[in-house]
Structures are given as structure tokens and as C-alpha cells.
C-alpha positions as a printed Julia matrix, in Angstrom:
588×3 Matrix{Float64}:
 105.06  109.9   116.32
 102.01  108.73  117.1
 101.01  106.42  120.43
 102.41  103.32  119.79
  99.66   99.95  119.74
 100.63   97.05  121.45
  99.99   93.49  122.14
  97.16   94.5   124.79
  95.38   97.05  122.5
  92.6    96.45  119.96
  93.2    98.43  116.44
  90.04  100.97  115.49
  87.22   98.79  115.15
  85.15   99.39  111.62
  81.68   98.4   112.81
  80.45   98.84  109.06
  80.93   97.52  105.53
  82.96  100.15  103.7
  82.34  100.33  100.17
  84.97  102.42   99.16
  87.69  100.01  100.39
  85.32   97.37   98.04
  85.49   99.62   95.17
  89.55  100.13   95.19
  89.82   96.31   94.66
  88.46   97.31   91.36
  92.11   98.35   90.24
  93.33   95.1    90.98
  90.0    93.33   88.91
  90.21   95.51   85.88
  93.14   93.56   84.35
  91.27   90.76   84.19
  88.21   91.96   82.26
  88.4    89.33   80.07
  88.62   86.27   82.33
  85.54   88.03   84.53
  83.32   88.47   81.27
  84.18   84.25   80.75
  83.41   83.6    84.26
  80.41   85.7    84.54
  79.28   83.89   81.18
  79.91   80.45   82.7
  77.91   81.58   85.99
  74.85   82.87   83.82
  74.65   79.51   82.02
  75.02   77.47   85.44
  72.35   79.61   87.04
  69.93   78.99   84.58
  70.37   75.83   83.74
  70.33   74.52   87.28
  66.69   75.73   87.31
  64.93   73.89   84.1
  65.37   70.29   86.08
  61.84   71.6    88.16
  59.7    72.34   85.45
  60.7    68.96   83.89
  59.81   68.03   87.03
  56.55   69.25   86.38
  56.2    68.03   83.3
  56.84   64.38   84.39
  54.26   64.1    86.68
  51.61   66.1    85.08
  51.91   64.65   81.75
  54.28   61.73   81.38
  52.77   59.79   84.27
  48.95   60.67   83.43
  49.91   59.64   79.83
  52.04   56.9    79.88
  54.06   58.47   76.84
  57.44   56.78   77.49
  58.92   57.99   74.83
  58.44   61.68   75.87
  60.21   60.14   79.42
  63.54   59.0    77.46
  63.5    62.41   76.24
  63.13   64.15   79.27
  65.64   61.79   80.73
  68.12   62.81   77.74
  67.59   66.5    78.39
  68.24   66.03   82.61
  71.43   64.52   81.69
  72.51   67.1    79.23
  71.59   69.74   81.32
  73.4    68.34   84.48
  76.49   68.19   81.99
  76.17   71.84   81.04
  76.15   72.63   84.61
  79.08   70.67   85.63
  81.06   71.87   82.39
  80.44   75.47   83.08
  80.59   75.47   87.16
  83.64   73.96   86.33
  85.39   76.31   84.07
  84.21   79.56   85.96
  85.38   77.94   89.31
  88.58   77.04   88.03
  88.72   80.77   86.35
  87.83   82.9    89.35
  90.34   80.63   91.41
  92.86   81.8    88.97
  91.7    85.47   88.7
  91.53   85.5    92.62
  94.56   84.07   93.33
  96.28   86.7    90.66
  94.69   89.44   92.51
  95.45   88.62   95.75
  99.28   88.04   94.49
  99.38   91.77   93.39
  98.14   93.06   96.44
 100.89   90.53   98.51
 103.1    92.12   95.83
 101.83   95.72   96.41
 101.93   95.71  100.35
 105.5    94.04  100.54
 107.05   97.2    98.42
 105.09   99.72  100.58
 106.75   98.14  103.6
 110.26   98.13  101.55
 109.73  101.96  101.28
 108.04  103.17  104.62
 110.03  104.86  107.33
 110.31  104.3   110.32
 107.75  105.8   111.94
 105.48  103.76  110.38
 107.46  100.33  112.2
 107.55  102.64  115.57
 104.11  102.84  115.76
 103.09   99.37  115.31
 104.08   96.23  116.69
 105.59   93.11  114.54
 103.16   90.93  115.23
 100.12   93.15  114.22
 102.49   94.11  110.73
 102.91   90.4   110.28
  99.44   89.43  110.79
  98.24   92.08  107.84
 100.62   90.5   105.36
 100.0    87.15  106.2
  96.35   86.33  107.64
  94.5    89.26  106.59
  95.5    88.91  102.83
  95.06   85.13  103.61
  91.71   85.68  104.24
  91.08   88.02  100.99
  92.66   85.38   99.1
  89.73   83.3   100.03
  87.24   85.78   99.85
  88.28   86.8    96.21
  89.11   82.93   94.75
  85.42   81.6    96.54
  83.11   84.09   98.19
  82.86   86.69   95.24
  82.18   84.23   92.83
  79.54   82.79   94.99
  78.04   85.84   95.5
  77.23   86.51   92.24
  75.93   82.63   91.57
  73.29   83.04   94.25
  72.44   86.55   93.24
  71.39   85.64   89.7
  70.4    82.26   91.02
  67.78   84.04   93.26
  66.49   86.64   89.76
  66.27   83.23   88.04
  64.48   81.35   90.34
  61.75   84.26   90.95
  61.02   84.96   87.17
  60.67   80.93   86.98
  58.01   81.07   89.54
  56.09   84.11   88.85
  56.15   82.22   85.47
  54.21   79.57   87.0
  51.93   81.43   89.64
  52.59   84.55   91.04
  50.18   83.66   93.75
  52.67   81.07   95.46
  55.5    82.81   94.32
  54.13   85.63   97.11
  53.47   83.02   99.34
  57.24   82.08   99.08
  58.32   85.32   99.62
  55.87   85.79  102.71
  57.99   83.54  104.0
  61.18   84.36  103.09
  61.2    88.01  104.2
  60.8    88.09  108.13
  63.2    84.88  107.74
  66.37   87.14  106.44
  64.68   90.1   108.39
  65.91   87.71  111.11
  69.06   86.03  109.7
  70.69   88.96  108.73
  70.22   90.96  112.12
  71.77   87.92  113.56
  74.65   88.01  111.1
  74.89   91.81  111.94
  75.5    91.03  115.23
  78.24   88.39  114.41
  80.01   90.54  111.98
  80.71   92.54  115.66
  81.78   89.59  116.71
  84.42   88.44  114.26
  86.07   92.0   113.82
  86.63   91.92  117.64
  87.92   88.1   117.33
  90.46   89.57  114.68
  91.58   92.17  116.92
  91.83   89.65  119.39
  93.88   87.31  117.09
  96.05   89.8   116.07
  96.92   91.05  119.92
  97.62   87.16  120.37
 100.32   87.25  117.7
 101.57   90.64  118.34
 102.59   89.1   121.61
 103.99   85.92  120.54
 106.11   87.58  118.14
 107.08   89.96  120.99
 108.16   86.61  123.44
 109.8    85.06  120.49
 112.29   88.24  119.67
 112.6    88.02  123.47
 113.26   84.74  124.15
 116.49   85.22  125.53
 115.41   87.95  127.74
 112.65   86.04  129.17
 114.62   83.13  130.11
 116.96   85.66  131.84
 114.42   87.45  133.76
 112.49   84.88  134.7
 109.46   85.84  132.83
 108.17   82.55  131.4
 105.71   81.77  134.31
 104.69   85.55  134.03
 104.59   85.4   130.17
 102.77   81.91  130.17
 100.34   83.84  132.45
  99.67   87.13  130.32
  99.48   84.61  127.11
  96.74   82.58  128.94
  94.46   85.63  129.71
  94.84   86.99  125.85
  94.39   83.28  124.9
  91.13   83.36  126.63
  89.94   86.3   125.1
  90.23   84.88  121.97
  88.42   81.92  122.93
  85.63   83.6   124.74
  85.08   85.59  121.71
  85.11   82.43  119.63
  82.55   80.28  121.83
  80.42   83.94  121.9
  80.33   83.79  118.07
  79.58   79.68  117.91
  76.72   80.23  120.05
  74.83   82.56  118.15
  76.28   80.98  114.79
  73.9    77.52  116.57
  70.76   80.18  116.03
  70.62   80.12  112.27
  69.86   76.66  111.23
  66.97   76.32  114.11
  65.72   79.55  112.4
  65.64   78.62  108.52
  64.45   75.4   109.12
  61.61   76.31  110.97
  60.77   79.11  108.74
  61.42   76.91  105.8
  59.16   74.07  106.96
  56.14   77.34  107.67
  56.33   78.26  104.02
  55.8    74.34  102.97
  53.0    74.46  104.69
  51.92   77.64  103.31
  52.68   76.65   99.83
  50.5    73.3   100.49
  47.35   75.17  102.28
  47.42   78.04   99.87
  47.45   75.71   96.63
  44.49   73.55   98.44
  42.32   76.33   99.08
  43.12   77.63   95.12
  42.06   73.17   93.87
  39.41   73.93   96.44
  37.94   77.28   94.42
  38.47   75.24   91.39
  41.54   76.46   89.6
  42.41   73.77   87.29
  45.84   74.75   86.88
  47.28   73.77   90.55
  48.4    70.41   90.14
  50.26   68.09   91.49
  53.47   68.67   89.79
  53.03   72.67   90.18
  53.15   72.34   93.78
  56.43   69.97   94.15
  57.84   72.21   91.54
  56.96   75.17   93.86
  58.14   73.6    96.94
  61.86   72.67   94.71
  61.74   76.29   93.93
  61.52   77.45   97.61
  63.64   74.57   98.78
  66.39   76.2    96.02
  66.02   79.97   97.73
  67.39   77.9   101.18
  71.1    77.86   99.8
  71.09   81.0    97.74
  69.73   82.95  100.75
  71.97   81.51  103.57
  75.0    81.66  101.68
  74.1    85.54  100.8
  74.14   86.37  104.75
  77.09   84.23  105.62
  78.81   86.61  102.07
  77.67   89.41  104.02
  79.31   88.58  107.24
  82.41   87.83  105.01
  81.83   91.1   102.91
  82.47   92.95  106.47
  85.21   91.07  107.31
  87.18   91.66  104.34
  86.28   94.95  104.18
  87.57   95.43  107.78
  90.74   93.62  106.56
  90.97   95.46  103.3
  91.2    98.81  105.23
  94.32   97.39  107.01
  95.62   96.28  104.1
  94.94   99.58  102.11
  96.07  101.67  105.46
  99.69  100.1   104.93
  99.5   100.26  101.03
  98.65  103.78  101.25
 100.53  104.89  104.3
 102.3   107.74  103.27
 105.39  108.18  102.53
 107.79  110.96  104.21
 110.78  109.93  103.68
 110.95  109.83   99.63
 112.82  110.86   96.52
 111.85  114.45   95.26
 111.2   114.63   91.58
 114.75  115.35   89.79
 116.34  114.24   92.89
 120.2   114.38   93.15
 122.43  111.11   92.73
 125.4   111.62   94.91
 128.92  110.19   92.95
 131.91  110.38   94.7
 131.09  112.68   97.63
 133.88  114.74   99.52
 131.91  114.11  102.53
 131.47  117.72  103.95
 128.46  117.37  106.05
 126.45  120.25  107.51
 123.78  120.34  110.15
 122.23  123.86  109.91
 119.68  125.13  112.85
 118.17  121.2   113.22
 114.97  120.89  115.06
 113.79  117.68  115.61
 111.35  115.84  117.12
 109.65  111.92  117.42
 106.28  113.1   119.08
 104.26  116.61  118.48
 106.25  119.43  120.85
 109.14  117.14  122.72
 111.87  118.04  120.6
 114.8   116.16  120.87
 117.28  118.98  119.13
 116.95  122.45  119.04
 118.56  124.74  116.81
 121.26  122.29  116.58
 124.71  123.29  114.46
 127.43  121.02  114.01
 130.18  121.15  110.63
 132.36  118.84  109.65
 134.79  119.09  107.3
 136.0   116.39  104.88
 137.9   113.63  106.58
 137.16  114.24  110.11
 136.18  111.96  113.09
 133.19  112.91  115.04
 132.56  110.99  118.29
 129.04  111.67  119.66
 128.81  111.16  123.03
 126.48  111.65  126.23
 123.33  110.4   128.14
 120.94  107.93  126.76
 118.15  109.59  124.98
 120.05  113.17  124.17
 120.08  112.9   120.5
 123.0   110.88  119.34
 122.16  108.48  117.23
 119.2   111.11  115.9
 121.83  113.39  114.75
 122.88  109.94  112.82
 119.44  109.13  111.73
 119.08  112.4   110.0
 122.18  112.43  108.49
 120.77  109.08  106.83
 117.43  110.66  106.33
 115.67  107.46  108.2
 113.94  110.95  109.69
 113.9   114.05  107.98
 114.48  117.32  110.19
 111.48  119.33  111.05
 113.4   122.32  110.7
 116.71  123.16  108.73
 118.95  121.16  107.06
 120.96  118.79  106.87
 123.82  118.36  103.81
 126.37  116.71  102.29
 128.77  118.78  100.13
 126.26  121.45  100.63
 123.28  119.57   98.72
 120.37  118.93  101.19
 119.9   115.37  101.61
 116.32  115.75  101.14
 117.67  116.71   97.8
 119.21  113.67   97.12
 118.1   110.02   95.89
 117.55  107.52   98.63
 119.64  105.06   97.02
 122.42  106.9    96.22
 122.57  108.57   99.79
 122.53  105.45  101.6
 125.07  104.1    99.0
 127.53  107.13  100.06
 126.63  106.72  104.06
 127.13  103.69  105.43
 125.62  103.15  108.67
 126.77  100.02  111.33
 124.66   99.5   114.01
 124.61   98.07  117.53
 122.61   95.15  117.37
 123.63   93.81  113.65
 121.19   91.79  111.99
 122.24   88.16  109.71
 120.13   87.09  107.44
 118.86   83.33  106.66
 122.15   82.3   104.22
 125.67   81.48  103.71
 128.04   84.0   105.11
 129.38   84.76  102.26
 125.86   86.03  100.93
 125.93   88.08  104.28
 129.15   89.73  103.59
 127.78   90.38  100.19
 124.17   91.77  101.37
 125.02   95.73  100.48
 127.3    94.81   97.28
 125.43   92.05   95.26
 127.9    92.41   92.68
 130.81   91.46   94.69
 132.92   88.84   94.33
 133.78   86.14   96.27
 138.02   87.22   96.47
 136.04   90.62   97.79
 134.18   89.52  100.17
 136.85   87.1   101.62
 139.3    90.29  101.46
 137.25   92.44  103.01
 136.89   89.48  106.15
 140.66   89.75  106.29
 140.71   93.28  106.64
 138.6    93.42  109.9
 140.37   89.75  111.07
 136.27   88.22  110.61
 138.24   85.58  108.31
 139.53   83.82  111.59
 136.72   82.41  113.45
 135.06   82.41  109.91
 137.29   79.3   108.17
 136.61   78.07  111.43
 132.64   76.94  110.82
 131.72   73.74  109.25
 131.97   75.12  105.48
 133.79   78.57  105.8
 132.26   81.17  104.04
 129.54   78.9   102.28
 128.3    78.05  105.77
 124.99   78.69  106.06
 123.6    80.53  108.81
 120.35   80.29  110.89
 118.07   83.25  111.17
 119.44   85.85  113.03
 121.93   84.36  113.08
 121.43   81.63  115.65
 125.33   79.56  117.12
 127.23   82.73  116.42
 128.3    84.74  119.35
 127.54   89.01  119.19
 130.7    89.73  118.54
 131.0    87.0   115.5
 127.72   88.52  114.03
 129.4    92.37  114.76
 132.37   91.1   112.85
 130.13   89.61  109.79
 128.16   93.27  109.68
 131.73   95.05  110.0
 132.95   93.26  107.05
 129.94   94.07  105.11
 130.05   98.22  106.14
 134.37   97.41  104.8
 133.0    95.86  101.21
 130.62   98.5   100.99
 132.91  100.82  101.0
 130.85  104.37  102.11
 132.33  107.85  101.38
 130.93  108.61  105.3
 130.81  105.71  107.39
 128.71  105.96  110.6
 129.08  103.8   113.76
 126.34  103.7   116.39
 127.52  101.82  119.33
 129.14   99.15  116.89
 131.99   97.48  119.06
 130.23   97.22  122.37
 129.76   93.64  121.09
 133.11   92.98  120.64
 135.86   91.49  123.1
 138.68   94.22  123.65
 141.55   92.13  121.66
 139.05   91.88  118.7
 138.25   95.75  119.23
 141.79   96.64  118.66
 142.0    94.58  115.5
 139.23   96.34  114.21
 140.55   99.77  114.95
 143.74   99.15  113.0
 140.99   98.15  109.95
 138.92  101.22  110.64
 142.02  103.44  110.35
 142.66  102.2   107.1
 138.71  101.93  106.28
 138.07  105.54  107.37
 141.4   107.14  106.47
 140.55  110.57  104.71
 136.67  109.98  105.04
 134.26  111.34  107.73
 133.06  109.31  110.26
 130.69  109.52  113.07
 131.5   107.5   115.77
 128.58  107.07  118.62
 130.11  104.94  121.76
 130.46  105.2   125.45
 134.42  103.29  125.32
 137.24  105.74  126.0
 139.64  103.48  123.53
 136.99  104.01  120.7
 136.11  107.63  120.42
 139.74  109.38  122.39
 141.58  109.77  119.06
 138.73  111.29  116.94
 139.47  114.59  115.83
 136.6   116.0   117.94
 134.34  114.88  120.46
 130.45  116.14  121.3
 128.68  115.9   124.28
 125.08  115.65  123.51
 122.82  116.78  126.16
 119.84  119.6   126.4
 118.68  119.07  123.13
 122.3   120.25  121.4
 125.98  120.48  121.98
 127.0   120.81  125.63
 130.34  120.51  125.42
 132.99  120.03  122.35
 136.72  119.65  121.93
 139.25  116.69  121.93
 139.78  114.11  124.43
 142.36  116.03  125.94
 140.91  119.48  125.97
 137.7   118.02  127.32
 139.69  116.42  130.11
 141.2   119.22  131.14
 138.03  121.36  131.24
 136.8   118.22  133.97
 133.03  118.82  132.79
 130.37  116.9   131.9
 132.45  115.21  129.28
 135.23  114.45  132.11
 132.4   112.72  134.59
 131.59  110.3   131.9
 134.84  109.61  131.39
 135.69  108.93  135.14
């Protein structure tokens, strides 16, 4: 496992623009190859046409207004406004197309990185806090999603803007087209050093954002322990200080942001000049062809590089930034996955429920193993209580067994067929797991009861309530089973929410059914309500039963004490007793 990041730790910072990351967006493009030849043809006829207003321009004032010919004036004022329509007809249809092609794209890749986190173990979770897994799903892809539906087609615009604009004005002189670019060059020389340095900038105010929610998501989960602890002055202090780094960062980045309009205008008003005193000293040598309307056509020309070239380096600064949040992205899309079905994988049917642990090593982190050499069988039908200190192994042994981890070394089976043999589905189908801390969804409670058996019906679900005595304090609420719950399930108590969870595990209906700790929630008159249903539930099946109450695990057929990395001690309740071990201390 590796070292976990939290709240108070930035992520790996990427201080360049990775192209590869670029390039794999190319996957999600390709399907649209139709739709980005349209657009691209749109863009090409915007560019171009957005450039022949100048030389008509030109041709006003050199020719129209020397010659009085208003006639050729209506027709120049007929060809502005068809041009401008052109230009509005086609920005329009290749905006509203690369909206629709970005918004596509960034849908797959919501789609995409949504079914990776379906599949990934659990290491991947343990490594990672929620906040910093929310914040890649949500405001990183946010943040494509505008990059892809705006910036990229942008990007292009100004690029073939900038061709078109230079082959117009070496058309006209390449003399002041030099002079243009004289000016232009130590201006993004210096623009895009200052963007370089603000690229730094925003990928440390993203790390800082996403520490900021990592820890709000933290204090919300918590809310209940802060209250109880006291924390909320505390918390309200360690929110401040990551607050502030956020901010700092932010005012860091709007100061230097300030820099670039003092910059381009002041270069921008030095090559006006320059354009003015270069064409004076070429009337002044007695070249014919500088006129009037060449030089405001020049000046138009250069005034048309100002947006073109400041959009490019705020692109730029983007272009890092997604590709910074593209490797995120891609790092959870292409996380890999351990725990998966092998080719030809086994469906188990019907299981016997013979399980197997043979020579288990095991281990979270690189060489602390938590089992060693561990051997337990079970035969079909038997009770298994696992007990001992926190952190010996029990609910790993369960975890295994489930294949949320896979052993490092040997095996674990069911019916003798490795469960790294089997399918996913069908394992977890056959093992039913119940945990401590149960977790209700946003819905009705009947749609809770129903979460592991979508096909169930509603006489099912309400049976299977009965069975575990859940139906009492259920036709209690406001609409019975169709009452719908709040996340988490917020106004139930833990042992209403343990009862919803048990009558899900009793629906399900598992050939091994596994509890980890799943009546400490639960008042002892409830508990022994719910052990009459679990005889019945777990009568000739094999269970696992992980708890620290006498009254839960003293009747299973045999009892483990896990501790140094295996089996310390193992018998019944009464043979354990009278050995007055380790086993008999925990009981006292």
C-alpha cells in the first residue's frame, strides 16, 4: 500500500506540458472526425474572411475617396455586409459544433472514469483521500469540459488567424510586415515567460484547491465526531490556514496576471509608431506605393495579431493546466487493476461452501505482513467466529475470502476453485459480506432492501424485513417501506440502518454469509431477534462471524483467536474456556 495523501499534502506537481496525456485525448476525438472536418471548415472560412474587411479598407480610402466613384462604395458596402454575414454564419455553426463535440467528449471521459472507479480495489480508495477522488471527477473534468467545448477551438481560430493575417501582409509589404514582427517577438518573448511562470502558479493553486476539499469532505463525514470532540474551533482553525493558502496563491497569480496588459499595450503602441516612422521614411525615399490606406490597413493588421497572440499564451497556460489535470484524470482511468476477472474465469452456481485458506501471506504495505503462512478449513455448514486484538488479521482473513485483496501468497478457495479463479460477480453473489458501519443509500427503503437483488419483489423485500423483525420500526416511518431516506441515511438510529443492511444480506440470500462486527450497532433485545433470523438464515451454510460479544460468537462451531500474524488459539467456547488463555482473558 502505498503512503497515503492527505488533506495537508500537495499531489506530484507536473511543472511541464505533457504531450502524451494531449495525444490520448485523441481516442476520445476520433469518433467525431466528421463533426471536426465541419468545424475546422467553418473556422477556415471565418479566419479568412474576417481579414478581407482591411484591404477594403484600403481600397476605400485610396481609391473611392480620391475618386468619388460612389457606386464602387455601395459595392464595397454590399461586400462588408456579406462578408460580416459569412463570418457570423460560420463562427456560428463551428461554435455551436465544437460545443457539441466537446461536451460529447468530455461525457465519455465522465463516463470512462466513473467505471474505472466502479472496478478499482481498494487500495486504490486507501491511498487517496475523498475529497482529492471527488475533486478529479468533478472539477478537474469540469475544467476539461471547458477547455475542450472553448479553448481548443480557439486555439486553432487564432492559429490560422495569425498564417492568414501574415500572408495578407507580406502581400502588401513585406517591409512593414517585418516591422510588425520586430515588434511582436520580444513582446511574446516576454508574455509567455510570464505565463510560464503562472502556469507554476495555477498547478500549485489546484493542489491547493484540492487539499481544501479533501478536508472539507473529511469534516463533513466527521461531523458528528467533531461536534463530540470539540474540534470545531480547532477545525475552523486548520480550515483557515489551508483557506489562506489558497488565497495567497490566488492574489500571487492576480498580481502577475496585472503585468500583461501594461506589457502588450506598451509594446503594441511601439510597433504603431514603428509602422508610422518606417512607412514615412519609405514616402520620404519616394516609394509611391505607401499610402494612406496601406498604412491604416497595416496598423488593422497589427492591431488583429493583439487578440490572436494574447489568447495563444493565455491557451498555453490552459494547455498546462489541462494537461496537469488530464494526467489525474488518465492516472485513475488507467490505474490498474488487481483485483480482476481472469480470462475464462469460473462462475460459481450453487456453491457447497467449503472454503480453504492454504499457506496465506498477506500484507497492506511492502514487508509488514499481516498473516503468515496462515491455514484455516472449513467445512460446509460451519460457523467460524474470528476473534482477537484490533489489527491481527480478522476481518483480512474476510477480505480475502471476498477477494477485496488478493493473497500475496497461497490460496484461498471455495469448493476447492481458487477465488482468483472465479468471476467477481458471481463470487460476491455467493459471499455475502455485512459490515459494521452499514451504508443507506439516497431512496425509499424499500429500494434499500432491494440494493443487492434488483429483481426482487416488493412481498420479498417486505418478507425478508419480517424475518430479521426490521418490519417493526419500519411501518413505523411516515410512508413505510416507500419512505424515502436521506443520504446516509440521516433520522435513522445505527441500529435501524444495521437492521435495513441485515435485511438486505437475508434477501440476498449468500451460499457463505460473512459478518464483520455487524450487531455491535444493535440494542441486545434486537440482537436476540436477529440471532433467531440468522439461525434460520445461516442454517447449513458457512459463516464467518467477526465480533468481540460473548452472546454472538459462543455457539459457533469453532472459534479463532487471531493474533501474531495467524491462529493463536482455536476450539469452542467451552474448550477455550477451560484452557483460560488468551481466548479466556478476552472473554473475562
Amino acid at each position: 500500500m502505498a503512503k497515503r495523501n492527505t488533506f495537508f499534502e500537495d499531489e506530484k506537481i507536473e511543472k511541464k506540458i505533457d504531450i502524451k496525456q494531449l495525444g490520448r485525448t485523441m481516442k476520445y476525438i476520433l469518433p467525431y472526425k466528421k463533426l471536426l472536418i465541419l468545424v475546422s471548415g467553418m473556422m477556415l472560412i471565418a479566419s479568412v474572411v474576417s481579414l478581407f474587411p482591411p484591404r477594403l479598407l484600403k481600397l476605400i480610402v485610396d481609391e473611392v475617396v480620391v475618386n468619388k466613384d460612389y457606386k464602387q462604395l455601395a459595392m464595397v458596402g454590399v461586400a462588408l455586409i456579406l462578408l460580416a454575414a459569412v463570418e457570423i454564419i460560420s463562427t456560428f455553426i463551428q461554435t455551436r459544433s465544437m460545443g457539441n463535440m466537446g461536451l460529447k467528449i468530455i461525457s465519455q471521459i465522465r463516463k470512462d472514469i466513473f467505471e474505472r472507479l466502479q472496478q478499482l480495489s481498494f487500495d486504490y480508495f486507501d491511498n487517496r483521500p475523498d475529497g482529492k477522488i471527488v475533486v478529479r471527477v468533478t472539477e478537474y473534468i469540469n475544467g476539461l469540459a471547458d477547455f475542450f467545448s472553448n479553448y481548443v477551438m480557439m486555439f486553432a481560430i487564432y492559429i490560422v488567424k495569425l498564417v492568414v493575417v501574415t500572408v495578407f501582409m507580406l502581400s502588401l509589404s513585406p517591409t512593414l510586415t517585418l516591422t510588425v514582427f520586430a515588434t511582436i517577438i520580444p513582446m511574446m518573448t516576454i508574455i509567455f515567460l510570464l505565463r510560464s511562470f503562472l502556469r507554476k502558479m495555477y498547478t500549485m493553486l489546484r493542489f491547493k484547491n484540492s487539499n481544501r476539499a479533501a478536508f472539507l469532505v473529511e469534516s463533513i463525514m466527521g461531523e458528528q465526531i467533531v461536534k463530540n470532540y470539540n474540534r470545531i474551533e480547532k477545525n475552523k482553525e486548520v480550515y483557515r490556514q489551508i483557506h489562506e493558502e489558497c488565497i495567497n496563491t490566488w492574489w500571487r497569480i492576480t498580481k502577475f496576471s496585472r503585468l500583461n496588459n501594461p506589457v502588450v499595450q506598451t509594446f503594441w503602441h511601439v510597433g504603431t509608431l514603428c509602422i508610422y516612422g518606417v512607412a514615412l521614411v519609405m514616402i520620404l525615399e519616394g516609394n509611391d506605393w505607401i499610402t494612406a490606406g496601406m498604412v491604416i490597413t497595416f496598423t488593422t493588421y497589427m492591431n488583429s495579431f493583439q487578440e490572436p497572440l494574447s489568447q495563444i499564451s493565455t491557451i498555453i497556460q490552459e494547455l498546462a493546466q489541462v494537461s496537469s489535470n488530464l494526467e489525474q484524470v488518465f492516472d485513475t482511468i488507467d490505474y490498474s487493476l488487481v483485483i480482476k476477472d481472469k480470462e475464462n474465469s469460473v462462475v460459481l452456481d450453487h456453491i457447497q461452501g467449503d472454503i480453504d485458506f492454504n499457506d496465506v501471506t498477506f500484507a497492506y504495505e511492502d514487508d509488514i505482513n499481516v498473516l503468515e503462512h496462515f491455514n484455516l478449513h472449513v467445512k460446509q455448514g460451519e460457523t467460524i467466529a474470528l476473534v482477537g486484538p484490533t489489527g491481527a488479521g480478522k476481518t483480512t482473513i474476510i477480505n480475502m475470502l471476498t477477494r477485496f485483496y488478493d493473497v500475496k501468497e497461497g490460496s484461498v478457495t471455495i469448493d476447492g476453485i481458487d477465488v482468483r479463479d472465479v468471476s467477481l460477480f458471481s463470487l460476491r453473489k455467493e459471499v455475502g459480506v455485512l459490515m459494521q458501519d452499514p451504508f443507506i443509500f439516497k431512496g425509499t427503503v424499500m429500494d434499500n432492501i432491494r440494493y443487492g437483488k434488483w429483481d426482487a419483489t416488493d412481498e420479498e423485500c417486505i418478507e425478508a424485513a419480517k424475518l430479521i423483525f426490521a418490519d417493526r420500526f419500519i411501518q413505523k416511518l411516515k410512508d413505510g417501506y416507500n419512505h424515502v431516506l436521506e443520504e446516509r441515511g440521516s433520522g435513522l438510529s445505527s441500529g435501524e440502518k444495521q437492521l435495513i443492511s441485515f435485511a438486505r444480506i437475508v434477501l440476498k440470500n449468500p451460499s457463505v454469509i460473512i459478518l464483520d462486527e455487524a450487531t455491535s450497532a444493535i440494542d441486545t433485545e434486537t440482537e436476540i431477534y436477529i440471532k433467531e433470523a440468522l439461525d434460520i438464515l445461516i442454517k447449513d451454510k458457512t459463516a464467518f462471524i467477526v465480533a468481540h460479544r460473548l452472546s454472538t460468537i459462543r455457539n459457533s462451531d469453532r472459534i479463532l483467536f487471531i493474533s501474531n500474524k495467524g491462529i493463536a488459539e482455536e476450539g469452542t467456547h467451552e474448550t477455550l474456556m477451560a484452557q483460560k488463555g488468551l481466548y479466556y482473558e478476552l472473554a473475562k
